[in-house]
N, C-alpha and C positions, 0 to 999 in steps of 0.2 A: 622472460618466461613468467608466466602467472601463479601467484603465489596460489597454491593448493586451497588453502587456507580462505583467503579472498573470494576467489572464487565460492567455494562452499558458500560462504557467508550470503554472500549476493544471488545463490540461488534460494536459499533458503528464505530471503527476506523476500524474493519477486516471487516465491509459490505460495507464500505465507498470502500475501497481498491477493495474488489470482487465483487462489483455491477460495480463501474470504470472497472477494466479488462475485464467484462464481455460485458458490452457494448462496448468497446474498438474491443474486439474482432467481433460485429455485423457492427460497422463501418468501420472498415477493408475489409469489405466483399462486402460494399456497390461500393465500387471502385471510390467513387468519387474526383473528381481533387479540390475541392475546399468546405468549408464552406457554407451546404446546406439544407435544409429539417435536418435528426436528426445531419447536421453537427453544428448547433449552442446549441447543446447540450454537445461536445465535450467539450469545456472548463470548462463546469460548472462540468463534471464530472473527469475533468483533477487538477479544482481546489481543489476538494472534496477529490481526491486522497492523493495530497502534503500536504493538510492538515492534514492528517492522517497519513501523516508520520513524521512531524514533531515533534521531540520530542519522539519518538518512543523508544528508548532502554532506557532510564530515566522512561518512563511509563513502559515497562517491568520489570526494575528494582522496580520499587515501586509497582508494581501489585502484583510481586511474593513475594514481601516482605507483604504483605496484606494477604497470604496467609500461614503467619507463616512458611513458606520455609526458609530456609540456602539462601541466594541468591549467595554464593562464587560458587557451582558448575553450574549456570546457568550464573555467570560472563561474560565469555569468548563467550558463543555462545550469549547473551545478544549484548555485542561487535561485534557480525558480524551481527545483525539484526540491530542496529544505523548505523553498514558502508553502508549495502545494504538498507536500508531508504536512509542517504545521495545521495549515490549516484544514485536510482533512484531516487530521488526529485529534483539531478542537470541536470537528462534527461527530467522530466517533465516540469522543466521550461524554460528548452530551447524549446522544444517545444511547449507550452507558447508564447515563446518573437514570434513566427512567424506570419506574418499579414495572412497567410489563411494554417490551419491544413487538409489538404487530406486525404485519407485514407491510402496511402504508407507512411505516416511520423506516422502515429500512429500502423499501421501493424509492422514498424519499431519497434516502441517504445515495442509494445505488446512482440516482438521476444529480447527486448533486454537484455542479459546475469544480470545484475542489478535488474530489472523489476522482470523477473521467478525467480532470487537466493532467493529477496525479498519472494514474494510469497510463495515456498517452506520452506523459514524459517518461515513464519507464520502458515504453514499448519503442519508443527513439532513442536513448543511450544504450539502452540493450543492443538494436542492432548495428548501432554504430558499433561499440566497444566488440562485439564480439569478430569481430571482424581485423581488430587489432592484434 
C-alpha cells in the first residue's frame, strides 16, 4: 500500500512544477518587458518550482521504494530525473538572480531543453508508478 504521506508529497511537488509551467507559459504570452501586474507573481511561482525540485531523484528513489518495488530497474532513469531537476533548478536560479524577469527570459526558460526533458520525465514515471 502507499504510504499516504508519499503520495501527498509527490503530488504536491508534480503541481508545484505544473501549476509553475503552466503559468510560465500565460506569462510568456503576456509580452511584457519588465516585472508587472501577474509579473510579481513570477518568482513566487519560480520559487515554488526549485523547490520542488530539490531533492527530487532521492524522493523518487524512496517513493518507489514505499511502493514495495525493486528500485534497481528504475535506478538509472531515476538518475536522469535528479540530472534534469539539477539542471533545470540551475536555469531557474539564474533566472532568479535577475533584478526584472520579462516575459522573453521566462518564454526562454519555458523552451529550455532541461525545463521539457524535466517535465516529460515526470509525465513517464508518473504513469508508470501510478499504475503500480
Amino acid at each position: 500500500m502507499i504510504d499516504k504521506i508519499d503520495k501527498v508529497a509527490l503530488d504536491a511537488r508534480t503541481d508545484a512544477i505544473e501549476a509553475a509551467y503552466e503559468f510560465f507559459l500565460a506569462y510568456a504570452a503576456q509580452g511584457l518587458q519588465t516585472e508587472s501586474g501577474s509579473g510579481a507573481q513570477v518568482r513566487e511561482f519560480l520559487g515554488n518550482f526549485a523547490s520542488a525540485l530539490t531533492g527530487l531523484g532521492a524522493f523518487f528513489t524512496d517513493y518507489i521504494a514505499s511502493l514495495n518495488l525493486d528500485v534497481s530497474p528504475y535506478r538509472a532513469f531515476v538518475d536522469v530525473i535528479d540530472r534534469d531537476a539539477r539542471d533545470a533548478h540551475a536555469a531557474i536560479e539564474m533566472v532568479l538572480a535577475q533584478p526584472s524577469i520579462n516575459s522573453q527570459i521566462v518564454d526562454n526558460l519555458n523552451a529550455n531543453i532541461h525545463v521539457r526533458a524535466l517535465l516529460t520525465d515526470l509525465f513517464l514515471i508518473d504513469e508508470i508508478l501510478k499504475h503500480r
